[in-house]
N, C-alpha and C positions, 0 to 999 in steps of 0.2 A: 333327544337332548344330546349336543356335544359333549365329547369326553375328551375333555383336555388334555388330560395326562398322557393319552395314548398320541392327539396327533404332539404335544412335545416329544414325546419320545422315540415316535420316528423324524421328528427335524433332526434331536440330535446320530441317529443313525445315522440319516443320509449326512451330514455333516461331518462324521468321523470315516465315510467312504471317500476317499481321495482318490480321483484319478491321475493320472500319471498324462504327461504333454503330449505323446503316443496317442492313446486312448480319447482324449479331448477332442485331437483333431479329427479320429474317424469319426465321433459323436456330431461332430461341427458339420466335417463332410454328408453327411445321413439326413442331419437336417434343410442343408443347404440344397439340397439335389432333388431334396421329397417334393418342393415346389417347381421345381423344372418339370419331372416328373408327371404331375399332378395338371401341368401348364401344357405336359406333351397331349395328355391324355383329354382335356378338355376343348383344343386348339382341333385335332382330329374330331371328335365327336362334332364339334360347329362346323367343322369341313364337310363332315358328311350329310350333315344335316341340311346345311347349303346349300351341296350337291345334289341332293334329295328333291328339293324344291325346286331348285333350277331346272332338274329334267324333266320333274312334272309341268312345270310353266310350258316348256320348249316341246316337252308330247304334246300339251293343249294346244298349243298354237301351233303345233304340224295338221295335231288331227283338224282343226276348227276350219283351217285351210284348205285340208284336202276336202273336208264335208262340204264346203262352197264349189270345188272343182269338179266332184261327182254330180251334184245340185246342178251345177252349169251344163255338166256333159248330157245329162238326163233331159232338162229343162232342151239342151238345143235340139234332142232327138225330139222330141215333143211339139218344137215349133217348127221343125223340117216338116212333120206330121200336118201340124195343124195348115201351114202354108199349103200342102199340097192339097187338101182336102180343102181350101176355101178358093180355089181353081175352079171356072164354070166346066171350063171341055175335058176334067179328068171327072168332076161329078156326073155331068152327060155320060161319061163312057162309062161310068159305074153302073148307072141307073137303065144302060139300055145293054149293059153287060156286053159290051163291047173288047176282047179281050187283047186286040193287037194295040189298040188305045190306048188300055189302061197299062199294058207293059210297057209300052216307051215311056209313061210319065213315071212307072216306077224305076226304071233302065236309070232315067234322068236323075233323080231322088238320089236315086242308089250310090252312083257315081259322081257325086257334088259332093256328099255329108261325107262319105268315106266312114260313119259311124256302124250303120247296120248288118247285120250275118245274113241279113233277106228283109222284103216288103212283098205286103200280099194283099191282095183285097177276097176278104169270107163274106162267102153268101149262104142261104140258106132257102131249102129246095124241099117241099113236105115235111119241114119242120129236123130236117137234117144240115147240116152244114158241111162247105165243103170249099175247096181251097176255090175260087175262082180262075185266079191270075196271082202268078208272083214272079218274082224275080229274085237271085238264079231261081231257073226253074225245079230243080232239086231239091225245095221247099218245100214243093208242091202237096208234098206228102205227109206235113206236121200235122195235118188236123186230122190224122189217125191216130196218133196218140191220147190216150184216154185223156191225163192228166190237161195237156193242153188243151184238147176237145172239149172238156167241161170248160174249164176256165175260156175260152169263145163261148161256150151256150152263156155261162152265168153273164157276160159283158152283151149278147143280143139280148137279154132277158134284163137286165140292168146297165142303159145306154149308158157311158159316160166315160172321160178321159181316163185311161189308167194305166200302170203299170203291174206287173205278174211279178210272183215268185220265181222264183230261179230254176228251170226246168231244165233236165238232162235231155240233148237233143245230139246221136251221134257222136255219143262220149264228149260232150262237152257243154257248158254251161250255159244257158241262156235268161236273157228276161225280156219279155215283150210286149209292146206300149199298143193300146189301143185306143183307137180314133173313130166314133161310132157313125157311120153315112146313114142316110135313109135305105133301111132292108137291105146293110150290107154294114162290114168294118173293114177300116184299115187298118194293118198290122204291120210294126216292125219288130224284128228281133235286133236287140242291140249287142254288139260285138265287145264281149266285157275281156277276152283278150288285148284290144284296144285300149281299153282303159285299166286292164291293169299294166302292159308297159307304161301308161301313163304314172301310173302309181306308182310304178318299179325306179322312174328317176328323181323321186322328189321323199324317198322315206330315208329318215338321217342316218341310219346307219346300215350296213350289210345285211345283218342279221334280223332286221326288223321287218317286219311284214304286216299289209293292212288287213284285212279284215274285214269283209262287209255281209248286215245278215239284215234278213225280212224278218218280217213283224214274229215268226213262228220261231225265231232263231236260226232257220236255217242258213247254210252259207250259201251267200250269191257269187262272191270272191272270197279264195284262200284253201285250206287245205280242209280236206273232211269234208261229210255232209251235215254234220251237225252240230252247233257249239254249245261243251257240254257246262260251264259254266254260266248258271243264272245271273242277268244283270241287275241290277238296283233298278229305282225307277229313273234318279236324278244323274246329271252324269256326272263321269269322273274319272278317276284312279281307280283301277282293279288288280289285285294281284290273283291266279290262277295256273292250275296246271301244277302236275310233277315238277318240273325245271323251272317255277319260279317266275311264270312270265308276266311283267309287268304293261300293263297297258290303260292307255286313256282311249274312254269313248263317249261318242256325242250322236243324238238322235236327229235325223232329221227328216222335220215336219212334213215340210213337200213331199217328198215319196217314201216316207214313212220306212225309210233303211234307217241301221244301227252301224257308224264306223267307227274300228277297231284301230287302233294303231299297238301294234303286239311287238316287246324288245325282251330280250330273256334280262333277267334280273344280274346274271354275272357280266355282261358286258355292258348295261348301261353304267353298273358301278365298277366296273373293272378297276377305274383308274382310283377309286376310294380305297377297295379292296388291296391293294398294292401300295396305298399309301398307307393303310393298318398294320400290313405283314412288315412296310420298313419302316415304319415307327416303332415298331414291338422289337425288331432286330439292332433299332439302333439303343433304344434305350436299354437293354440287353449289354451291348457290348459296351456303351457309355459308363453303365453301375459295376459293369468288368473291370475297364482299363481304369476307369478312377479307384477302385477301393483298393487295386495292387499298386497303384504311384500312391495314392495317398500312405498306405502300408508302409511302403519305400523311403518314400521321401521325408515322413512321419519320424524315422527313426532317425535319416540324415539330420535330422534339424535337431533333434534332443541331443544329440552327444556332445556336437559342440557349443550347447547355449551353455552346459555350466563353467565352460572354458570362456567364455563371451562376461559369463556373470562374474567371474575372479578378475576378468580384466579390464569390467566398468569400476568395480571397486576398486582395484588399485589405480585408477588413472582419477577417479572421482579423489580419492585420496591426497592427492596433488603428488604422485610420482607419474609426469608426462614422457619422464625417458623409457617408460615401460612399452614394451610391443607385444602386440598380439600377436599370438604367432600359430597361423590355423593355414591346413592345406587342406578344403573340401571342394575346393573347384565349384563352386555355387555360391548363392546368395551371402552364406552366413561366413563363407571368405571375404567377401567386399564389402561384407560389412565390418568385419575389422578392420578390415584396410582403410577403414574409412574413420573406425577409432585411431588408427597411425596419422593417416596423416588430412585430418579434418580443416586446419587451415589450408594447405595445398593445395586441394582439391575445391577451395567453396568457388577459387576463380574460373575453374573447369566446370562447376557445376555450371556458372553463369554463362559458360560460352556453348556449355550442353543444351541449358534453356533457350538459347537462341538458335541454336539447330532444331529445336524442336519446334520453335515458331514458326520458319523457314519451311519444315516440312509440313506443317500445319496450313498454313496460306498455299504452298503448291500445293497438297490436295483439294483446297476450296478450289482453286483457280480450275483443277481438271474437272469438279462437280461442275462450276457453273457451264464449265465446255458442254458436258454429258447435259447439262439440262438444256442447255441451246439446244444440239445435237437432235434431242426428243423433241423440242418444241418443232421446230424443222418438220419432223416426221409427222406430227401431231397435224400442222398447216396443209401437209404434202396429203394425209388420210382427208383433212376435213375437203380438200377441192375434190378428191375422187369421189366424197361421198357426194357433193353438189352434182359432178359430172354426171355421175349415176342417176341422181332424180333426174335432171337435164333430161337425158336418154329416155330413161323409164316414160316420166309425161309424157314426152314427144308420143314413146308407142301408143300411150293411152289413149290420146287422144282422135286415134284413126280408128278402133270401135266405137270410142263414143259417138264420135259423129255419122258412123256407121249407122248405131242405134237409133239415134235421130232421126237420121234420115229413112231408114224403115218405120219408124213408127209417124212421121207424118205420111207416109203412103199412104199407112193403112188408116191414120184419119183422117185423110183426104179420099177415102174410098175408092183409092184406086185399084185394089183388090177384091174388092166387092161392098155393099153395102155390110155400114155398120149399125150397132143398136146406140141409144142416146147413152146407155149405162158404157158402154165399148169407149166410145167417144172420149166421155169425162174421164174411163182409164185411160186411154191415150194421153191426154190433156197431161194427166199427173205424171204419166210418165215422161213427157217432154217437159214439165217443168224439173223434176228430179234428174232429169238428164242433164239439161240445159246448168241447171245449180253445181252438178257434178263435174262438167267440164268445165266452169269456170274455177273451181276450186283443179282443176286441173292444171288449166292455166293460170293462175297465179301460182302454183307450184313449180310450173314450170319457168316460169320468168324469175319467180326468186332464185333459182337453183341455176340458171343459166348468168344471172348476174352473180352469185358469188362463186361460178364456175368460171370466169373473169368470158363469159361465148355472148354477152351482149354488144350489139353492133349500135352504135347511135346513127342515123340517116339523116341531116341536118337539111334543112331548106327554107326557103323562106316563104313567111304565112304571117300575116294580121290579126293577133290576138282576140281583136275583140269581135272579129267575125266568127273566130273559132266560142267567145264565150258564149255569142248571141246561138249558132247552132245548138249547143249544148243544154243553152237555159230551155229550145225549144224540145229535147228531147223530155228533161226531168220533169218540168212544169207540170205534166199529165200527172206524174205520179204526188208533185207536191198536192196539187188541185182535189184527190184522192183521198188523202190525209186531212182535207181543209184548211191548206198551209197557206200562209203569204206567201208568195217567191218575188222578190226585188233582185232585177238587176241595175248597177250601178256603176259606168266605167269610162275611163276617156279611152274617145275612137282614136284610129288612128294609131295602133298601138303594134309597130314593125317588129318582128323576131326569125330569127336567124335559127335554128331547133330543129329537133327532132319532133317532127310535129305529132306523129300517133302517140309518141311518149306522153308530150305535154296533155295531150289529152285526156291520156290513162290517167296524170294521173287528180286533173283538174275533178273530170268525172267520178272518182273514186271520193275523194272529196263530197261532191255534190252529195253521190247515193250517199254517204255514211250519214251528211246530216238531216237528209232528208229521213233516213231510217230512222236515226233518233231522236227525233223529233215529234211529240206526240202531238203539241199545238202553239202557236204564236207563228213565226216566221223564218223564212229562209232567207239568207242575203249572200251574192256574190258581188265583191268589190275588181276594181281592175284599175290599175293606174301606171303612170311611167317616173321611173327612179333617175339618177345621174346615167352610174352602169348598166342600168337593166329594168325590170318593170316586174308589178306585184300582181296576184292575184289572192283574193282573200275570200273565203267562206263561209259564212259565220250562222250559226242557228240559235234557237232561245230552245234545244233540248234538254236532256239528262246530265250532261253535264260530265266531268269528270273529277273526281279525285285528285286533289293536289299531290297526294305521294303516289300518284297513279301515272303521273302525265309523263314518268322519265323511262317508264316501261310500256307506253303503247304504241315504240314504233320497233317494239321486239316481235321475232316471228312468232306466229300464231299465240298472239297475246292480246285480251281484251281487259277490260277496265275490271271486273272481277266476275265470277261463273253466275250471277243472274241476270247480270249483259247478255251473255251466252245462252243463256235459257231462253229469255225476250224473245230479243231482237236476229237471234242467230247471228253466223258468220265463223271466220276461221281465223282472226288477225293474224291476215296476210297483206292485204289494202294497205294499209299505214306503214308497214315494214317496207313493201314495194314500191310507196311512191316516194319515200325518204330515198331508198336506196338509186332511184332513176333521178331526183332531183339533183341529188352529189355527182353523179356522173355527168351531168348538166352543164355543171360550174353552178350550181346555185343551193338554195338552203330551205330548210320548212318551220317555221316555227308554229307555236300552240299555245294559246291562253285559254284557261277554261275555269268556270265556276262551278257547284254540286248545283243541280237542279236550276240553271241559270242559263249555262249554255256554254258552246265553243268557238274560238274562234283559228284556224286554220290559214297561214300564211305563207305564200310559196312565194319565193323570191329569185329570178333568173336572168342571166345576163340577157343582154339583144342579139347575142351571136354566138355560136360556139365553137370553138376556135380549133383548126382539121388535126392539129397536132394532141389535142385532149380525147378527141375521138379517137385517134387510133391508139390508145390504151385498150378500147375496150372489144378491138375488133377480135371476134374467134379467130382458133388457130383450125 
């Protein structure tokens, strides 16, 4: 139960404690700063917490990266391996131990991959093994060592593609991929000096270092032979070690390694760490320098307010010939100055308020400069960053097509016969290829046209010879679907264009509606306008979304993510052919219904005139 008497009794204490104007203000000040404070301290702790997370993002996506690169470097020793070993006249020479044979085709190997520390072919002679052939020949001599010598028995005794633990071989580290022959193996050691200068220019900072360990933990790459901290199962963030070292790592499945990406703890957060010591330094001297001016200044201000308070009274009193009469060279001087002489001064006030408007507008005016300024910059980043896919594609696309064309080799069995399961992988690897470079290309044609490096090639060609080729390609695939395909167009239809353009992006068109299109019909229209002439392509598909239709000629944007599940793709098509249309001199429009269908209209002059082209010639 409350007890009244007592809390009245302390209202009227604290009510009979009076503080003094002095006093009020450090009270005022205490309160006023406790949220600054409080604001420094919490603003730091989100900074680092931010920081925190950023670096673990930025370790994942180093490491996940590099784990593809190792993946890759492995993987290609592996098909140097497999290529040479599905070779008729290096299996001959294996099999009739032919040793001058078998050295030029590894001499060959050796010096193309530039990956290997040596190649060798082991055979085995009364249930012994022994180096056959290798190259350098200095090699010759590894299958005396115990460690490795088992590791050869267990792989003749368990035929099959593999990779070894990390073997000390002449002070220095090794691991060696085996390729199993009839009554023989091929062997490379892979040269992990080579890949760690690879690793040595791609880890983000100095001090960081990767890490790479076999299934036993031991180290394949990095320092020590054994890593003494146990890992989880799943991956992630690990902090370990004396010093604090912070590292992300990820397992990988293929050759069954574990990479590290290792940074010490004081230099990933250095810059946190420094922004704690002068946050704590500054609010230090902050609660310093204010509590001696407010001290200061505290006392300036009370001496002359009861001088201030005699002289509202007497002037409130109606004696106006009174003057206040105060020299503190501060505020609470101008402020009687301003009991003297209040009419005077209201005409100054208004021509101060006008200075200040003045100064107000020139500042805005310099902001808006500073924000052009940055827009500028903002324009100038965003074409570097097009240039750069520009670039990038272009390299991509000389492996892909690389990949390609090895892997129809090898399904066209020009390397040897294949099996039908061989085959159907091939198969899927050309269509994933095939898919991959066209997502290539369309990256690279977006990126080259808002890198302003598109060239239009104008000439003349007859539309509807160009629609009827076209209807002959996709027809197969509507026929497929069990689609109508109607073409509909007057002949005779003269253009003046970029002819693979118009194509791209008529075609683009076609495939979309025939994709989304599960059944009813395909229709291409074609007709001639005053200026120019249309083509139209319309389906009875899925249809789109009315608030959908003002965002689907944005990059890699589809109608919404179970479009994207379906049907696949990248919205990239629709952004591409809007973007080659405007450069045309013409336009695309889009009518569409939910579950009705769309209709797709492309609208182009009959000529395109040499002075609009060369807007778009690369530099």
């Amino acid at each position: 139960m409350i007890n009244w008497n007592k809390v009245y009794d302390i209202k009227n204490r604290l009510s009979g404690f009076n503080l003094t104007l002095r006093h009020k203000l450090l009270v005022l000040f205490f309160i006023i700063t406790l949220p600054f404070l409080v604001f420094i301290v919490f603003t730091f702790s989100l900074v680092r917490k931010t920081v925190s997370s950023q670096m673990d993002s930025y370790q994942k996506a180093v490491v996940v990266s590099v784990n593809k690169l190792i993946e890759h470097y492995i993987l290609n020793c592996q098909k140097s391996l497999t290529t040479l070993a599905s070779e008729k006249n290096f299996r001959y020479a294996v099999s009739v131990k032919k040793r001058d044979l078998i050295n030029l085709n590894l001499k060959r190997v050796f010096v193309k991959y530039k990956n290997f520390s040596f190649l060798g072919i082991v055979g085995r002679r009364n249930n012994k093994f022994y180096m056959l052939s290798s190259y350098p020949d200095d090699y010759s001599t590894i299958t005396e060592y115990e460690e490795i010598y088992n590791y050869l028995k267990y792989s003749f005794n368990n035929p099959s593609v593999r990779i070894s633990n990390a073997y000390n071989f002449r002070d220095k580290k090794e691991v060696i991929l085996v390729y199993p022959l009839r009554g023989a193996l091929l062997i490379g050691g892979i040269d992990l000096n080579n890949l760690s200068q690879l690793l040595e220019k791609v880890k983000p900072i100095e001090e960081s270092r990767f890490i790479i360990l076999d299934p036993n933990s031991g180290i394949i790459m990095g320092e020590g032979d054994k890593f003494e901290h146990k890992l989880p199962d799943s991956e992630g963030v690990i902090k370990y070690g004396k010093d604090k070292n912070l590292a992300y790592y990820v397992k990988n499945e293929s050759i069954n390694w574990q990479i590290l990406l290792s940074s010490p703890y004081r230099v990933i957060y250095r810059s946190s760490i420094y922004m704690g010591t002068l946050a704590i330094i500054i609010v230090i001297l902050g609660i310093s320098t204010a509590l001696f001016l407010a001290s200061y200044f505290s006392k300036k201000v009370t001496q002359p307010i009861s001088a201030l308070n005699k002289g509202a009274q007497i002037l409130g009193s109606g004696n106006l010939s009174y003057r206040i009469m105060l020299n503190t060279g501060d505020e609470i001087e101008e402020l009687a100055k301003e009991f003297n002489k209040m009419g005077e001064e209201l005409e100054k006030s208004y021509d101060s308020l006008g200075e200040k408007i003045k100064n107000a507008t020139r500042n805005l005016e310099n902001a808006y400069k500073e924000i052009e300024e940055k827009n500028v910059a903002l324009r100038k980043a965003d074409k570097m960053k097009s240039e750069f896919l520009a670039s990038m594609s272009h390299e991509l696309r000389t492996p892909m097509n690389a990949i390609i064309g090895f892997t129809a080799l090898l399904s066209d069995e020009v390397y040897g016969k294949v099996s039908k399961k061989q085959k159907e992988t091939y198969e899927k690897i050309m269509r994933s290829t095939n898919h991959l470079l066209k997502l290539i290309n369309d990256i690279l044609d977006l990126s080259k046209i808002e890198a302003g490096r598109i060239k239009l090639i104008p000439e003349k060609f007859r539309v509807d010879v160009l629609l009827k080729e076209l209807s002959e390609e996709v027809k197969p695939l509507a026929m497929e679907k069990n689609l109508e395909f109607i073409l509909n167009m007057e002949n005779d239809i003269q253009c003046f264009n970029d002819y693979l353009r118009v194509r791209q992006v008529i075609m683009n068109l076609l495939s979309n509606a025939i994709k989304f299109t599960k059944e009813g019909k395909v229709e291409i229209k074609a007709g001639k306008l005053t200026e120019g002439f249309f083509v139209e392509v319309s389906d009875t598909g899925i249809g789109i979304k009315q608030e959908d239709l003002e965002h689907i000629f944005d990059e890699f944007v589809q109608a919404d993510g179970s479009v994207t599940r379906e049907f696949g793709g990248t919205g990239l098509g629709l952004s591409i052919s809007r973007k080659l249309v405007n450069m045309m001199g013409g336009k695309i429009e889009v009518k569409s219904e939910l579950e009705k269908g769309t209709v797709f209209k492309v609208i182009l002059p009959y000529e395109n005139k040499a002075e609009k082209v060369n807007k778009h010639v690369s530099v």
